[in-house]
N, C-alpha and C positions, 0 to 999 in steps of 0.2 A: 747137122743137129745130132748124126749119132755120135760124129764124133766126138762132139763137145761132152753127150755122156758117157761116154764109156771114160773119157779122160775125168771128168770127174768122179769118177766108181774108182779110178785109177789113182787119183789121188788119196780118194777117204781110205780106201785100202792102204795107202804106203802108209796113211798116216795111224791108222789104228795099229799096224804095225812098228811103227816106231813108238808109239806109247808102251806098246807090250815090252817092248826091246828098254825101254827105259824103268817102267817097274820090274824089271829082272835086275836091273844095273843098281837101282835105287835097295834093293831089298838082300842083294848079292850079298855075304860074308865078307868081310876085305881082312886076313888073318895076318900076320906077318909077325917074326920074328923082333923083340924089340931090343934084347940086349941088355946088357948091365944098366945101371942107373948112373947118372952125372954124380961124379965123384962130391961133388961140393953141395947133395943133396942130402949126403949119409944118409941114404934109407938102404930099406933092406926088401927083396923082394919077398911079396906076401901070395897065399891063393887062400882061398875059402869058397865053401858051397853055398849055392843058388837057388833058390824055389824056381829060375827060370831054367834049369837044367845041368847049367854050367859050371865049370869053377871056374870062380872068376881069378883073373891075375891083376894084380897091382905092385905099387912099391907104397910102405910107410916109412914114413920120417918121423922119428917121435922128437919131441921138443921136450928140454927140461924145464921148460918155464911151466907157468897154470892158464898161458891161454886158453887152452883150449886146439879142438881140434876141428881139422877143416876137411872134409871130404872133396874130392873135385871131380866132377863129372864133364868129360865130351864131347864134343857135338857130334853128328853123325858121319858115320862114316870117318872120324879119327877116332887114338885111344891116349891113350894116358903121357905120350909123347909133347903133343899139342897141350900141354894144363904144367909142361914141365915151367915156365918164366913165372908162372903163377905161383906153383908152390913155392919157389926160389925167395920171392919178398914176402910170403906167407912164412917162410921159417925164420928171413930175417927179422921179422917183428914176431918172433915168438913163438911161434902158432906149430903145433907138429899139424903133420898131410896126411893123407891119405890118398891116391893116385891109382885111379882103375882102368880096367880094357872093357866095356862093355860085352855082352852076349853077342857073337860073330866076326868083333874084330879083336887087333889086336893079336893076345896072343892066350884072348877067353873064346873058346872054342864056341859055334854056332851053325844050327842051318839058317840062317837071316836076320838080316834087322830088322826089328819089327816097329821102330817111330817111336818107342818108348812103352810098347808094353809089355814084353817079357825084359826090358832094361831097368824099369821098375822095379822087378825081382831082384834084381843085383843091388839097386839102392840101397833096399832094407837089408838086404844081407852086407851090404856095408857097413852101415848104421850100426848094425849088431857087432860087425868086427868091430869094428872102434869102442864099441863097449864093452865090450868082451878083455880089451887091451886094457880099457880105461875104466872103469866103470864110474868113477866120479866124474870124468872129464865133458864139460862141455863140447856140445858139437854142430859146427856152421855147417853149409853145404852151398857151393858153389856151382851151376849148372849150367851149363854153354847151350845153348839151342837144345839139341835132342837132350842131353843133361841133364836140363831145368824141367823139359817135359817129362823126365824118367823121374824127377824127384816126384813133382806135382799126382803124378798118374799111381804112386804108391799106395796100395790099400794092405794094413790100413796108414790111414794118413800117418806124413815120417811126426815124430818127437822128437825137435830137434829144436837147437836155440837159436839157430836164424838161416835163410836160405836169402840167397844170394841167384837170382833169375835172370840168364840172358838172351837176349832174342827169341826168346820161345813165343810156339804160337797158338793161338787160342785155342783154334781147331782143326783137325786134320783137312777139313774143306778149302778153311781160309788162305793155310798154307799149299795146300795141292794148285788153287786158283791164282793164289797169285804168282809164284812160279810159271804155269803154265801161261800168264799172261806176261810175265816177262818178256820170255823166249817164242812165243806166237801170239802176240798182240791179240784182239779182240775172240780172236778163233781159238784162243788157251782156255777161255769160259768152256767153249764145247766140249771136248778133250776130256776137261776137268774128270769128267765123271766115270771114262775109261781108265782112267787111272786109278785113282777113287774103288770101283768095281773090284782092282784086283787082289783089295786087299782081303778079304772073304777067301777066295780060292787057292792065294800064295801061303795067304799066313793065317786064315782063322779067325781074325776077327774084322770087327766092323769100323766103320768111321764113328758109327757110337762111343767106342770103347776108348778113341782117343781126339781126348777134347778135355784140355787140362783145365780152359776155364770153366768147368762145372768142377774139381776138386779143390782147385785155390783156397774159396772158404772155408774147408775143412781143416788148414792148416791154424795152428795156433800160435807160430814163433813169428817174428818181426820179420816182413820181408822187404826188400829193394829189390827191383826190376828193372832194368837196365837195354837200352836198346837203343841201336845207331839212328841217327834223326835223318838220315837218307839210305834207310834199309829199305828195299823192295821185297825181301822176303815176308819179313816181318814188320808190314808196314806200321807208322806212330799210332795208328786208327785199333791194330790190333792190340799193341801195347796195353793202351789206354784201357780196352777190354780187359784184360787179368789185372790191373791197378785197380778199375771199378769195382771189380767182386773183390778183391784181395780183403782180408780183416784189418783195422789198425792194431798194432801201428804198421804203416808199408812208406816206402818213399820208391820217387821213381826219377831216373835220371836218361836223359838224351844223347849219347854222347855224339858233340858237335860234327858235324861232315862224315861220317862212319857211315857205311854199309854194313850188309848182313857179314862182316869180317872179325876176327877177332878183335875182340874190344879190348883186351889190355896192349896190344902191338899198337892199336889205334891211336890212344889217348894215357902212355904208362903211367904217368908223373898222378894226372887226375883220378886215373882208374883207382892207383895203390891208395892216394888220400882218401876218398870218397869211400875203398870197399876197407879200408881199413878204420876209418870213422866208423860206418854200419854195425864192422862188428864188436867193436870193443864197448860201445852203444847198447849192444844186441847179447853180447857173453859178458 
């Protein structure tokens, strides 16, 4: 009998510690060198400052047409490398870019990522570059996972003429649990809230403060939300949560057999129709 407890104290011990060991990893800066830009994107590289501390780096691509301009955000733990195929059919219909490294990666300096709330601050100060550049130009915004939460999470809410939302999750819990039940089945529920915990101590704020379906209704431009119909990150259950509150007009699209993976590699033919419908809809 003793043994059987001390092996379990020996257990809950490894595992509290691998939780810690993973919100280090999860929250870690990932910085790196990104290099010139694809020649066939003609942009030029950009910096501008951050109410999040940073300057942030990106590249623009101006377009001489009057589309309009697309911001692209993301996901965690990538930077503006990952959004490059994206911009690519965004300039060929038109559209000039805009292409950022979020707050700690990249190659926009950081002590951590923070899930989208000091990324937040890099949004609006995107926003404002684009406007700054343009000031009559229309502006979409395109948001990968952490992306779409860093738009959502902006106060005050972005003005913008259409957002484009992918994978994102309702709330910091939903996202923390379901991951954790991925990767440890029923005992991920437990866990959950060790992980949860560290975000207070690492970075200062709460699970309160990141829960993008309480901002969604505050936005005023047309959005689509977009999410893989066999994602386990961001299960169709959560989805459906930011579509419920969303303002009309919203659309919402499943893209068929996709996981939490990037969705234009998934599905390119339908992605380009469907986000390029939206916007030209939307601007």
């Amino acid at each position: 009998m003793r043994g059987l407890i001390i092996g379990l104290w020996t257990l809950l011990a490894a595992a509290i510690v691998c939780v810690l060991v993973v919100g280090w990893l999860l929250a870690h800066p990932v910085q790196t060198r990104i290099g010139n830009p694809p020649g066939d994107l003609n942009a030029e590289p950009v910096t501008f400052s951050s109410d999040s501390g940073a300057t942030v780096h990106g590249w623009w691509c101006r377009s001489e047409s009057s589309h309009g301009a697309v911001l692209l955000l993301p996901g965690i733990r990538a930077n503006r490398l990952s959004m490059v195929d994206r911009a690519r059919f965004l300039r060929r219909a038109g559209y000039s870019v805009l292409l950022i490294d979020f707050y700690a990666t990249g190659e926009t300096k950081g002590d951590h990522i923070t899930f989208g709330w000091k990324e937040s601050r890099d949004v609006l100060a995107a926003v404002d570059f684009v406007r700054q550049i343009d000031p009559m130009s229309r502006v979409a915004i395109i948001g990968s996972s952490l992306g779409g939460v860093a738009a959502l999470l902006a106060t005050p809410p972005l003005k913008v003429d259409a957002l484009v939302l992918e994978e994102v999750y309702p709330t910091i819990e939903i996202a923390t649990r379901n991951r954790m039940e991925n990767y440890l089945g029923p005992f991920g529920r437990m866990v959950t809230p060790l992980l949860l915990n560290q975000l207070q101590w690492r970075l200062g704020i709460s699970s309160s403060q990141l829960c993008p379906v309480d901002h969604i209704s505050n936005l005023e431009s047309p959005v689509f939300i977009i999410s893989g119909e066999k994602d386990r990150n961001t299960r169709p259950g959560d989805t459906r949560m930011l579509v419920e509150c969303a303002r009309n007009p919203k659309e919402i699209w499943f893209v068929p057999n996709a996981g939490h993976v990037d969705l234009y590699r998934a599905a390119q033919q339908e992605y380009e129709a469907q986000v390029l419908a939206f916007l030209t809809n939307a601007m």
